[in-house]
C-alpha positions in Angstrom: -45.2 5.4 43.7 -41.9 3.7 44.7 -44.5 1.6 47.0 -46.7 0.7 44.6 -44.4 -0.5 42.2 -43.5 -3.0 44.6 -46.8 -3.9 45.6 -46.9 -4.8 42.5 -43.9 -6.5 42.3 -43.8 -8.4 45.5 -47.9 -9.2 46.1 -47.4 -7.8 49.3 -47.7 -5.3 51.6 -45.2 -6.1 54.0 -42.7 -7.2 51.4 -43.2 -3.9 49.2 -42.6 -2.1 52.2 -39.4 -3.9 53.1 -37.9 -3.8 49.1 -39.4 0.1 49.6 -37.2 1.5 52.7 -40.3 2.0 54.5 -42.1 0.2 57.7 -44.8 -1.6 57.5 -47.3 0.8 59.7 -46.0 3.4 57.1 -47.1 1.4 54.2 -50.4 0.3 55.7 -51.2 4.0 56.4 -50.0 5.3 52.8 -52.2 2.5 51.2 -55.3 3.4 53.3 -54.9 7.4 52.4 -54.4 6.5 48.9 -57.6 4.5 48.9 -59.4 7.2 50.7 -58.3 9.6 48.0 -58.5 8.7 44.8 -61.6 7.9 42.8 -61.2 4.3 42.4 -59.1 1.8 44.9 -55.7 1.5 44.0 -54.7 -1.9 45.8 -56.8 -4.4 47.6 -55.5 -6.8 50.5 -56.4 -10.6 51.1 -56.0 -11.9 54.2 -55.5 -15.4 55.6 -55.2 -18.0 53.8 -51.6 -20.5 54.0 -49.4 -17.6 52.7 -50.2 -15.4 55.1 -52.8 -13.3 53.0 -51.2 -10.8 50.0 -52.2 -7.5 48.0 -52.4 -6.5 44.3 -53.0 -3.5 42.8 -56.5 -2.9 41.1 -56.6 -1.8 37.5 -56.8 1.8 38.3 -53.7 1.3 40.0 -52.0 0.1 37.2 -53.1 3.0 35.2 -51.5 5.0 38.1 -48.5 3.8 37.6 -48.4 4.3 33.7 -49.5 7.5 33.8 -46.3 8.2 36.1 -44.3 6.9 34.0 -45.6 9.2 31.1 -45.4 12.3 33.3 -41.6 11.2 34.1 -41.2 11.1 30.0 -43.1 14.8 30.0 -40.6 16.0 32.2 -37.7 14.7 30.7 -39.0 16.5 27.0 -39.7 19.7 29.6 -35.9 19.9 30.8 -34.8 19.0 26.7 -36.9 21.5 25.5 -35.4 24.5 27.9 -31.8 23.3 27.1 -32.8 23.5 22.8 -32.6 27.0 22.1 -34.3 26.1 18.3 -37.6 24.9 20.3 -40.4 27.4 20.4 -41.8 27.0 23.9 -45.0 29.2 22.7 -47.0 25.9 22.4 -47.7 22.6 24.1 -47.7 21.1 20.7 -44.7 22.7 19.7 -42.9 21.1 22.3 -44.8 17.6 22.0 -43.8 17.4 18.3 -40.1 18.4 18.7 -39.3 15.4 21.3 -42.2 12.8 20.5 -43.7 13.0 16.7 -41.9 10.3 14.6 -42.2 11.1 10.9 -40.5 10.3 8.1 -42.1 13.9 6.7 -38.8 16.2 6.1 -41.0 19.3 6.7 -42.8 20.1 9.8 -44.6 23.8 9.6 -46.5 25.1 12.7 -49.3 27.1 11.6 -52.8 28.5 12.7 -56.0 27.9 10.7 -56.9 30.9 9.4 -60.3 29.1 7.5 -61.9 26.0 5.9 -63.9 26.8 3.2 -66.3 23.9 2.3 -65.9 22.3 -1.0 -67.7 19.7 -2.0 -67.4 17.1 0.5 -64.1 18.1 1.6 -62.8 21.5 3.3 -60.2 23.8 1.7 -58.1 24.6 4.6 -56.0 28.0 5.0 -52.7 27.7 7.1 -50.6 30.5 8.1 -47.4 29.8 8.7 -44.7 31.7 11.1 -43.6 34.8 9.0 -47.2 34.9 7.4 -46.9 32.6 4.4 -50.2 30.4 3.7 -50.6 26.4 3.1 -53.3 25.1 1.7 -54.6 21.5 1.9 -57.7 20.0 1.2 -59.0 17.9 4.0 -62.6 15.4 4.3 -65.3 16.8 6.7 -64.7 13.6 8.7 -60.9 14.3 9.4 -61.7 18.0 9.9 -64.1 16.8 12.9 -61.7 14.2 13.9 -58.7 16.8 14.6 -60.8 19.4 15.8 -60.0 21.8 13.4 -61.5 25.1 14.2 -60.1 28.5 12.9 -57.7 30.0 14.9 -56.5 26.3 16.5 -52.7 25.3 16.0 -51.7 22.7 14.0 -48.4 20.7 12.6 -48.4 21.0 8.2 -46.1 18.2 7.2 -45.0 18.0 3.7 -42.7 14.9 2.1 -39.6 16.0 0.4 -40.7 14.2 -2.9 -43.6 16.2 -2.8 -41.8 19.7 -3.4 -41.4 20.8 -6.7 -38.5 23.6 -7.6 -38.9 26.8 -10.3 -36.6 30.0 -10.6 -38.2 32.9 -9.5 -38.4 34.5 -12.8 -40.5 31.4 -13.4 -42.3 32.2 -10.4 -43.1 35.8 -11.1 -44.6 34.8 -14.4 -46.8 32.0 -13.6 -50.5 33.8 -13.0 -51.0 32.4 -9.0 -54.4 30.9 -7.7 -55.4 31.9 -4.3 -54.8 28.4 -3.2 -51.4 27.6 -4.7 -49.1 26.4 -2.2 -45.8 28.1 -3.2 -43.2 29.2 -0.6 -40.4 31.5 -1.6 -36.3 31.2 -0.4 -33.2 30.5 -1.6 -31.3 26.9 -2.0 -28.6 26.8 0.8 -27.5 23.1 0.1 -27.2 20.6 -2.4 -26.6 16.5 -1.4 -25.9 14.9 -4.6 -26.4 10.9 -4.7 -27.0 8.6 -7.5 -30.3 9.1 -8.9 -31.9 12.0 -6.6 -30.4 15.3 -5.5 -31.4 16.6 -2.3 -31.8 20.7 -1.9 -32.3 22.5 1.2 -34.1 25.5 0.6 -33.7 29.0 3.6 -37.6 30.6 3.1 -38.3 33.8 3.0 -39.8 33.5 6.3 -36.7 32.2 8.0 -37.8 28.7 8.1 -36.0 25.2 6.2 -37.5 23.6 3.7 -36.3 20.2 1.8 -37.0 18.8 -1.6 -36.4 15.6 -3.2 -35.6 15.8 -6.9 -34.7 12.9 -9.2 -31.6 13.9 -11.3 -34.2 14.3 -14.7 -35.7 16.9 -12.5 -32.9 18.4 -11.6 
C-alpha cells in the first residue's frame, strides 16, 4: 500500500520505490504480483519517451487505496468500540452507528422488526426495542424496499427531542391505549432549564435514555 501511494505520488516506479524503503527489483516484482492478482490492473507502466518512461495507477487502484483507507477508519471504530464499555458489540450496526452516524436525533433505539402491516400505501411497522417495549412508525412501500426491511432485520429508531410529548402516569393509566400508540414508560432523571424550552431526560423502564424538548407553556 505504502508503495502504491507513492506510485501515485511520484509517477514512478523507481521513485515510489526510493520515497518507499524498498529496491527497485522489489517494487517491480510487488507490482507484477499485484497485477497478476487482482481482478483489474492496479498500475500501468510507460516506457521510453524523454523522461525516461513513468507509471500511474489505474482507477481500480485508486479505489484500492480508498478502500484502505476506510478499513484503517473500521479499525480505528473496532479498537473505540472494545475500549466503550456502553457499546453493545452484538451488532455490526450497533457499532457503525455509535462511531460514524451523525444526527442531530437525541434518540437512537436499536430494535428488530417484529412486522409491517400494509396500510394503505404505506406499512405500519412494529419495532421492539431492548427490554421489549414496541415503536411504531409508519413507513412508504418504497422506503420499506429501499432499507430492506424484513421482519426480524435490525434497525436504528431515531426520534427528535421536540417530538416527545410528556403525561404523568396517572394520566397514562387512564388514557384507553391503541395497539399502535408509541408510548414508553420511565421516570425524569434531569431537568436543563433555558429560556423558553426545558429539556428532560427521562431513565425508561427498560433501562434505556430518553430526551424531550418542551417549550416552557408545555412545561
Amino acid at each position: 500500500i505504502r508503495l502504491l501511494e507513492q506510485i501515485r505520488e511520484q509517477g514512478s516506479i523507481s521513485r515510489g520505490a526510493k520515497t518507499a524503503g524498498i529496491s527497485y527489483k522489489s517494487a517491480w516484482d510487488a507490482i507484477k504480483d499485484i497485477n497478476a492478482l487482482a481482478d483489474s490492473p492496479v498500475v500501468v507502466s510507460e516506457t521510453g519517451g524523454k523522461g525516461g518512461g513513468g507509471a500511474l495507477l489505474t482507477p481500480y487502484g485508486d479505489r484500492l487505496l480508498k478502500i484502505y483507507g476506510l478499513l484503517n477508519q473500521i479499525e480505528c471504530m473496532a479498537v473505540d468500540a472494545l475500549q466503550d464499555e456502553t457499546t453493545s458489540l452484538d451488532s455490526l450496526l450497533s457499532v457503525v452507528a455509535r462511531f460514524s452516524l451523525q444526527t442531530s436525533a437525541r434518540n437512537q433505539f436499536f430494535a428488530h422488526v417484529v412486522s409491517l402491516d400494509p396500510s394503505d400505501l404505506s406499512r405500519k411497522v412494529c419495532l421492539t426495542l431492548q427490554g421489549g417495549a414496541q415503536l411504531y412508525a409508519d413507513i412508504t412501500e418504497r422506503s420499506c424496499q429501499r432499507l430492506g426491511l424484513v421482519v426480524g432485520k435490525e434497525v436504528l429508531a431515531l426520534i427528535k427531542a421536540p417530538w416527545v410529548m410528556l403525561e404523568p402516569e396517572e394520566g397514562l393509566l387512564s388514557t384507553e391505549l391503541n395497539n399502535d400508540d408509541n408510548r414508553l414508560t420511565g421516570r425524569i432523571s434531569e431537568i436543563v432549564p433555558g429560556d423558553e424550552f426545558d429539556e428532560y431526560h427521562l431513565r425508561l423502564d427498560q433501562g434505556e435514555s430518553l430526551c424531550a424538548l418542551l417549550s416552557k407553556t408545555q412545561s
